[in-house]
C-alpha positions in Angstrom: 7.7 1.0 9.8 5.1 3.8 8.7 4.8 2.2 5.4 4.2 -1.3 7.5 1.6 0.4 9.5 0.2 2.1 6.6 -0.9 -1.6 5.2 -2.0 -2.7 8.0 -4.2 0.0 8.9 -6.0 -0.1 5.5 -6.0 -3.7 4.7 -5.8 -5.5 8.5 -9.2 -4.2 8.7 -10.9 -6.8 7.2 -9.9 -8.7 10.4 -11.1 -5.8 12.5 -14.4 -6.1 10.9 -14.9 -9.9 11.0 -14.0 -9.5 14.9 -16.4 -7.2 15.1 -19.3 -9.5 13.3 -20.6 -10.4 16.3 -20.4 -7.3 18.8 -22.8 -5.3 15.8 -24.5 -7.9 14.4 -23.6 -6.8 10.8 -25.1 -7.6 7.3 -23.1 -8.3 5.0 -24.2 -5.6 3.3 -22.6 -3.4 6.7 -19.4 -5.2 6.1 -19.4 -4.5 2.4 -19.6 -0.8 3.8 -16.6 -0.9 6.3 -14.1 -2.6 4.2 -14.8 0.1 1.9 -14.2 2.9 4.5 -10.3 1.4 3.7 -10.2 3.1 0.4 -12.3 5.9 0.7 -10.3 8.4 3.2 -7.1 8.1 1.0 -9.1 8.2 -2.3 -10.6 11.8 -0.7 -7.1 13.1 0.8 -4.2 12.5 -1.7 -4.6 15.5 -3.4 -4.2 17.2 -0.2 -0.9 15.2 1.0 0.8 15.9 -2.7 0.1 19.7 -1.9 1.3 19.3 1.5 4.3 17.2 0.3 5.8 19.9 -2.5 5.0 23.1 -0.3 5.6 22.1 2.9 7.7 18.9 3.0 8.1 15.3 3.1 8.5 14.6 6.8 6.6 17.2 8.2 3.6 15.7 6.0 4.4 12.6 7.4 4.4 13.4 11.0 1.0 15.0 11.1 -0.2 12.0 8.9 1.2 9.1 11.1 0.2 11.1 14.9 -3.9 11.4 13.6 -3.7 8.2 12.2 -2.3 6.4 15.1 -4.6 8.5 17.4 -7.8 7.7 15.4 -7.3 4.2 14.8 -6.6 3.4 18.3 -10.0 5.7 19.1 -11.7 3.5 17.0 -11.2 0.6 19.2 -14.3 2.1 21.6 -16.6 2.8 18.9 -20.2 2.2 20.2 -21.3 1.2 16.7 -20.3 0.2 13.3 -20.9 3.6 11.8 -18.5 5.4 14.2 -16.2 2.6 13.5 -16.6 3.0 10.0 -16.3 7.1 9.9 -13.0 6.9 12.7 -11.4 4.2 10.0 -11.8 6.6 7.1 -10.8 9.3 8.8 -7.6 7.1 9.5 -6.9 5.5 6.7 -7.3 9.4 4.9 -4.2 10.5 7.1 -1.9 7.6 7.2 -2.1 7.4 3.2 0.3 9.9 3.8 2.8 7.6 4.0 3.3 5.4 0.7 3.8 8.3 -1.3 6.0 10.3 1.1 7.6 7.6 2.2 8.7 6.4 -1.2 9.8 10.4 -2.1 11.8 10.9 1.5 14.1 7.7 1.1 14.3 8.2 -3.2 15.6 12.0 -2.5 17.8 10.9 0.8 20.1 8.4 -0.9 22.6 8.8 -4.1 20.7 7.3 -7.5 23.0 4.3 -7.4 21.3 2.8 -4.7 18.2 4.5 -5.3 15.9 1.7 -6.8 17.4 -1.0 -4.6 16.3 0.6 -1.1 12.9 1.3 -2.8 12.8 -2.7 -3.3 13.8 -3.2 -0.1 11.2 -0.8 1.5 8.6 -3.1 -0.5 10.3 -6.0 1.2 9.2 -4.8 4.3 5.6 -4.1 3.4 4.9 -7.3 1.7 4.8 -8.2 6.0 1.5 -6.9 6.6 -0.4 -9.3 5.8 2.0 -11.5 8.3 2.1 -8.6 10.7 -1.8 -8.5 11.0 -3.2 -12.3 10.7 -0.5 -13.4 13.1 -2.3 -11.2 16.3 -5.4 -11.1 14.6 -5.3 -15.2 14.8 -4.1 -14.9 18.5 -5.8 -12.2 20.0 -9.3 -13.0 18.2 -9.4 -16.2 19.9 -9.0 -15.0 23.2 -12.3 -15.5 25.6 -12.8 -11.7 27.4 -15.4 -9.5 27.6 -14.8 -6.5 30.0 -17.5 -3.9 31.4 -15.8 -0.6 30.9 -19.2 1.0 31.2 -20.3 2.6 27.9 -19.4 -1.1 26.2 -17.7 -4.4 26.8 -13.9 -4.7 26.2 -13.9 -7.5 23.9 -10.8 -9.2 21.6 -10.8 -7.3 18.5 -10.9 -3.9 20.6 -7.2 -4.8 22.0 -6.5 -5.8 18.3 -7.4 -2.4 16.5 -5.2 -0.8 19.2 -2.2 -3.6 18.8 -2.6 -3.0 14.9 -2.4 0.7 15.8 0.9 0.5 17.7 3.3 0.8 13.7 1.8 4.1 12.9 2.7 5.7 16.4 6.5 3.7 16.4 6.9 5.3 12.9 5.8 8.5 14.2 8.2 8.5 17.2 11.1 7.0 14.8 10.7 10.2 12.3 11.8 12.6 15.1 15.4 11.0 14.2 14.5 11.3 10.2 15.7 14.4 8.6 13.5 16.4 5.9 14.7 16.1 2.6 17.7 18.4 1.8 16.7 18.1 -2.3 12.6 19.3 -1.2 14.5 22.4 1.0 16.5 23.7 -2.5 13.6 23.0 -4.7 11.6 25.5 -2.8 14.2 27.8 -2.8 15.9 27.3 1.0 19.3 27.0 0.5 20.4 27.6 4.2 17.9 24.9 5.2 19.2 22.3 2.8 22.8 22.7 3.5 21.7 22.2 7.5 20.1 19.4 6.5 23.0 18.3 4.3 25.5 18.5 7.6 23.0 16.7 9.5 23.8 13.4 7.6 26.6 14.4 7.5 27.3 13.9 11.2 24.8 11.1 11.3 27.3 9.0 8.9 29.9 9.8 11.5 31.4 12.9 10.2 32.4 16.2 12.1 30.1 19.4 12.1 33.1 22.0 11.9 35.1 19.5 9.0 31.6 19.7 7.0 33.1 21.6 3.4 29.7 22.3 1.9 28.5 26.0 2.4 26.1 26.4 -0.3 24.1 24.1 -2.8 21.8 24.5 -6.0 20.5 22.1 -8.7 20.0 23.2 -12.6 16.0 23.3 -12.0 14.5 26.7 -11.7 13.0 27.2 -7.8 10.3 28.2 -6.3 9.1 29.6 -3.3 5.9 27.6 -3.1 2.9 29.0 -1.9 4.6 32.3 -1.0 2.4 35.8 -2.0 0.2 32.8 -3.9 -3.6 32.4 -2.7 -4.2 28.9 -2.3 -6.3 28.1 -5.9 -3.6 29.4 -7.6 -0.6 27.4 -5.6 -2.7 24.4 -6.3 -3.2 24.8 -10.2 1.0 25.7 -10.2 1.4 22.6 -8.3 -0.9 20.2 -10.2 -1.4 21.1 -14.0 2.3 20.7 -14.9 1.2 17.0 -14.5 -1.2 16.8 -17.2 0.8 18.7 -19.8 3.8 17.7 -22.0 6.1 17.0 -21.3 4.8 15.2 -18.7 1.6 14.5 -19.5 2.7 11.1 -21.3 4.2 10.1 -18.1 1.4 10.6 -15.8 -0.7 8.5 -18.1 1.4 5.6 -18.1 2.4 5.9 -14.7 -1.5 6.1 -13.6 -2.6 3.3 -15.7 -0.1 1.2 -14.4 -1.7 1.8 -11.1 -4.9 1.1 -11.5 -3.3 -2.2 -13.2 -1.4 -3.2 -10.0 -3.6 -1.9 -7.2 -6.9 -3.2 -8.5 -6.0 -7.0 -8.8 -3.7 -6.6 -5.8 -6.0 -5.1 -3.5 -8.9 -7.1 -4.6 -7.0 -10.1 -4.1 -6.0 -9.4 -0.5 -8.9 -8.2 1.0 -10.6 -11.2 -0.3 -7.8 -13.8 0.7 -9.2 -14.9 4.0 -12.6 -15.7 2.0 -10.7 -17.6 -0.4 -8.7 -19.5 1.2 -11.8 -20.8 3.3 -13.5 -21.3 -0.3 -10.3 -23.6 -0.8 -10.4 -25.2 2.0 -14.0 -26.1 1.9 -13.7 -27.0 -2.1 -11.3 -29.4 -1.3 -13.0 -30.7 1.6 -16.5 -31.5 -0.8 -13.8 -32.5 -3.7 -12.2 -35.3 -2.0 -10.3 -37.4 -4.7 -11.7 -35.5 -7.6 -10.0 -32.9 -9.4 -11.8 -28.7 -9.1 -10.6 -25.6 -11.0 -10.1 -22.5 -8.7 -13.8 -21.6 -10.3 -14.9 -24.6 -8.8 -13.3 -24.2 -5.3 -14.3 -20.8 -5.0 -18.3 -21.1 -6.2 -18.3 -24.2 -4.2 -18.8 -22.2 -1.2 -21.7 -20.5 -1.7 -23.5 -23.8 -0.7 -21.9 -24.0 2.4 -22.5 -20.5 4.0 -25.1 -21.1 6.4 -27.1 -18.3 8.3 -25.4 -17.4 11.2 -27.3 -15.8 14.4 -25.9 -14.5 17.8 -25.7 -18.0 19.0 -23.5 -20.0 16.5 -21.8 -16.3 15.8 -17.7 -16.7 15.3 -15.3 -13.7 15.2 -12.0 -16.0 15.2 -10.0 -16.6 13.0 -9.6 -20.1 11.5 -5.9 -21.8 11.3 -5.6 -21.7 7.5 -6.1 -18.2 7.2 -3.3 -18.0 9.8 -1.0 -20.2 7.6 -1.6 -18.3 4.5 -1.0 -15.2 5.8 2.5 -16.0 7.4 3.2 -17.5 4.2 2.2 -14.6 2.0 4.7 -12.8 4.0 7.5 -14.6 4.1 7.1 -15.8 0.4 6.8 -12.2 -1.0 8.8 -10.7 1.3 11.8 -13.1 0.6 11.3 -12.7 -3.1 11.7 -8.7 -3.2 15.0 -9.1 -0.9 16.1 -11.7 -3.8 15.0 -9.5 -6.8 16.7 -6.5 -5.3 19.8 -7.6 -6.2 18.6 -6.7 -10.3 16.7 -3.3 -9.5 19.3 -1.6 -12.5 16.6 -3.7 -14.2 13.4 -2.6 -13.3 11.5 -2.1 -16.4 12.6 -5.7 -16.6 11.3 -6.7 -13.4 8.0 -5.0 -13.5 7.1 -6.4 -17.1 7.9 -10.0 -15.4 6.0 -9.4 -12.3 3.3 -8.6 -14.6 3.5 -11.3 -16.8 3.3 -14.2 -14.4 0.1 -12.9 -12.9 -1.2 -12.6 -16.2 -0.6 -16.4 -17.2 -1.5 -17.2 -13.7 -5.3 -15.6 -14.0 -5.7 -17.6 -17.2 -4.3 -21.0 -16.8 -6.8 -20.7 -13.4 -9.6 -20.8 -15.1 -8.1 -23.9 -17.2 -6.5 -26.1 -14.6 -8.3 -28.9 -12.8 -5.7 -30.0 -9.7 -6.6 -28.4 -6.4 -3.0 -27.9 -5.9 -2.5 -26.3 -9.3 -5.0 -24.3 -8.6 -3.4 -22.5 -5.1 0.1 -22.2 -6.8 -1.9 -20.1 -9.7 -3.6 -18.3 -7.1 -0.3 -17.0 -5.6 0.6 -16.4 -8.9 -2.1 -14.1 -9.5 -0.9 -12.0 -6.1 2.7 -11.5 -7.5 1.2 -7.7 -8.4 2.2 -6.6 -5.2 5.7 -7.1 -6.0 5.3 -4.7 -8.5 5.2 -1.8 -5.6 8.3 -0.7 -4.9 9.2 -0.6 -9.1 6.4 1.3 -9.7 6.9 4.6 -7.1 10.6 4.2 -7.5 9.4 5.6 -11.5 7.6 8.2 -9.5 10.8 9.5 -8.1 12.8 9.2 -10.8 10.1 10.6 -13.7 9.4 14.0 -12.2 11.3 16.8 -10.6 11.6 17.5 -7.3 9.1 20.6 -7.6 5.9 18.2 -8.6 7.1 14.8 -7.4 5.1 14.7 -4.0 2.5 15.7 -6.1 2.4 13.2 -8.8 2.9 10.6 -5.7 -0.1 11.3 -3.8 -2.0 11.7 -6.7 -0.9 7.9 -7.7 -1.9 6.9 -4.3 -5.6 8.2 -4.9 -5.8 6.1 -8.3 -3.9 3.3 -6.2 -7.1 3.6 -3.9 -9.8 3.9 -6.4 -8.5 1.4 -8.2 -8.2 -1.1 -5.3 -11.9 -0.2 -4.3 -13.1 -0.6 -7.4 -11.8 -4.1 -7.5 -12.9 -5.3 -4.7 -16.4 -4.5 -5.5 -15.9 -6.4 -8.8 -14.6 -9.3 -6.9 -17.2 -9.0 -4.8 -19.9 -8.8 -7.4 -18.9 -11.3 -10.2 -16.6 -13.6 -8.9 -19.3 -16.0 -7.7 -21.7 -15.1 -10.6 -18.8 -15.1 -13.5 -15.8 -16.4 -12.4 -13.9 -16.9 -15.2 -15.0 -14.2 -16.5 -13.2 -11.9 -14.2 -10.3 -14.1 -14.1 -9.9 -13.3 -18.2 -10.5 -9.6 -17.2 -7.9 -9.5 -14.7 -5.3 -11.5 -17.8 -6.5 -8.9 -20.2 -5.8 -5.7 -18.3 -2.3 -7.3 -17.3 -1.6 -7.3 -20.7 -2.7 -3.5 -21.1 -0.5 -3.1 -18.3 2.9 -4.7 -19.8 2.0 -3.2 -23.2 2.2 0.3 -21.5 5.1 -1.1 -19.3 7.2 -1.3 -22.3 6.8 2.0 -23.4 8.8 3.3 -20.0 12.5 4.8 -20.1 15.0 1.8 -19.1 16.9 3.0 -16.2 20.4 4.8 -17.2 22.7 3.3 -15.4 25.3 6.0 -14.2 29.3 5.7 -13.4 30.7 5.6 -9.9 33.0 9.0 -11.3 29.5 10.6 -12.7 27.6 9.9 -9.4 30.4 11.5 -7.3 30.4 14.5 -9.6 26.4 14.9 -9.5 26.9 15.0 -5.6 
């Protein structure tokens, strides 16, 4: 659920701001601005939650991210003006990017390494819903007809939306009172008596009896640390963030953060500009008729039918289609994570494959001439995202417990800055030099399963070896 809420918050904003078009009048130079304001608060605060995440723990990083965010997103839903909305949104999206890394590092330390990577493709499962989980109310609840005096402003549709889409963060942040922290985060920091409590919570949540716990003490092979303790604060943050960029794990960071900004910028392009696109198909196909367009074609087709819109003919719906493609996204992704799941022992496998068909997708695109083609390519293209769950469950397993909140958050920020910087290039060039950015995209897929390769493979480990390890 907070990782749900997390992508709605950042990404169901661009429905936020096109119900908003009309209430501020905005350019589109203003909504160029406010769809940025998704990536900018987490590309400013990841350092801070990886810090946060190593010295003081997983879920209490959590809570205080998920409580601001729910608060300040649903605050935003009175904004006067689209600068407030667009500073309360980054200050949002800057807490509640608390949750893809500390998410991913809560659920990778709570569970035995057997099942490790196939509840972290599972968790992706989920949040391949958010498209679903915010074109589905957007659809609905922009197409109401109200406008309520509440003195200071009107009450209009996509003000009960931003607090609807809201709602995840603060169910997330109720549900993690019945979370426990991390017992493997408690011994890394040197807190035995915390971890073993911690331990026989679990314990008791699986069914077992507190007296009948055995376990009365616990340590791991890595040296700990008290973090932070007698340290000024420069100096805890150099301990907790050079280690990163020096061997031996230096290598690892690399990869790990290239393959980021591989994933994240196509992905994140791609689904902040999917309501835009699928209009472009809908109108390329409508102007086609019997003739055959490339998705080139579609897409720059629409240029010629954007007409100036004042505050008479001014829409902030929703149309049908983008309705459609959003509950298919969902359920089409969603479906295929639960599927792949099943082979997460093979997830160096899986992520040069999920790479790979995107890659052939972006430039057969530019090549094809059938309409139809031309959407099934397009999905192809969006089969990044599925690359998620693969990709942090590395960031568990690559790094010890002492730096791996860390080198999560830290990913997050080049997730963001990477997903920004794609959607400007979308924004920019895709109408200009459309194949051109479709080769781009190909090209730096192909960086990305080149460097892919180069990962460990997963070692698999024995039912006898697991129960020894725990």
């Amino acid at each position: 659920m907070a990782l749900l809420g997390m992508g709605i918050d950042i990404f169901g904003f661009s429905v936020i701001v096109t119900g908003c078009t009309c209430d501020f009048q905005l350019e589109h130079y203003q909504k160029n601005i406010l769809l940025s304001m998704s990536f900018v608060g987490p590309i400013l605060t990841s350092y801070l939650w990886g810090y946060l995440s190593d010295t003081h723990g997983r879920r209490a990083s959590l809570l205080i991210g998920l409580w601001v965010s729910f608060l300040a997103s649903t605050l935003s839903a009175f904004s006067a003006n689209w600068i407030m909305l667009a500073v309360l949104k980054a200050f949002s999206t800057s807490f509640c990017s608390s949750a893809q890394s500390c998410t991913y590092t809560l659920l990778g330390e709570s569970c035995t390494q057997k099942v490790r990577d196939f509840y972290m493709l599972l968790m992706t499962s989920v949040l391949m819903l958010f498209l679903l989980s915010y074109v589905v109310p957007g659809y609905y609840i922009l197409n109401m007809n109200f406008s309520i005096d509440i003195g200071l402003m009107n009450f209009t549709p996509w003000r009960l939306l931003t607090i609807v889409m809201a709602l995840p963060l603060g169910i997330s942040a109720i549900g993690l009172q019945l979370c426990i922290e991390s017992p493997k985060f408690f011994i890394s920091v040197g807190r035995q008596d915390d971890a073993v409590n911690s331990l026989q919570a679990i314990y008791m949540k699986n069914g077992g009896i507190k007296n009948k716990y055995p376990v009365r003490n616990v340590y791991i092979s890595q040296e700990t640390s008290r973090k932070g303790e007698g340290k000024p604060l420069l100096q805890s943050l150099k301990d907790q963030t050079f280690p990163l960029f020096k061997p031996p794990l230096l290598r690892r960071t690399v990869q790990l953060f290239f393959l980021t900004s591989v994933i994240y910028s196509i992905n994140n392009s791609l689904v902040m500009w999917m309501p835009s696109i699928v209009q472009a198909f809908a109108y390329g196909m409508d102007s086609a008729g019997a003739g055959s367009m490339s998705l080139c074609e579609i897409i720059i087709s629409t240029q010629y039918h954007n007409t100036p819109v004042d505050s008479l003919t001014c829409t902030s719906s929703l149309e049908e289609r983008t309705l459609f493609s959003g509950i298919f996204h969902g359920l089409l992704f969603s479906g295929i994570t639960v599927c792949v799941s099943k082979f997460a022992a093979h997830k160096k496998a899986l992520l040069i494959a999920f790479l790979a068909i995107p890659l052939v997708s972006s430039a057969a695109a530019v090549l094809n001439q059938d309409e139809y083609a031309s959407l099934v390519l397009f999905v192809g293209m969006m089969m990044t995202n599925l690359c998620m769950g693969v990709l942090f469950s590395y960031y568990v397993e690559l790094y010890p417990t002492s730096h791996r909140g860390m080198a999560a958050c830290l990913g997050v920020m080049v997730a963001r800055l990477s997903g920004l910087a794609g959607v400007n290039f979308i924004g920019s060039y895709v109408m200009t030099h459309c194949a051109a950015t479709f080769y781009a995209f190909s090209a730096y897929l192909f960086c990305g399963i080149v460097v892919a390769y180069f990962l460990p493979a997963p070692v698999a480990k024995t039912d006898a070896e697991c129960t020894n390890e725990a």
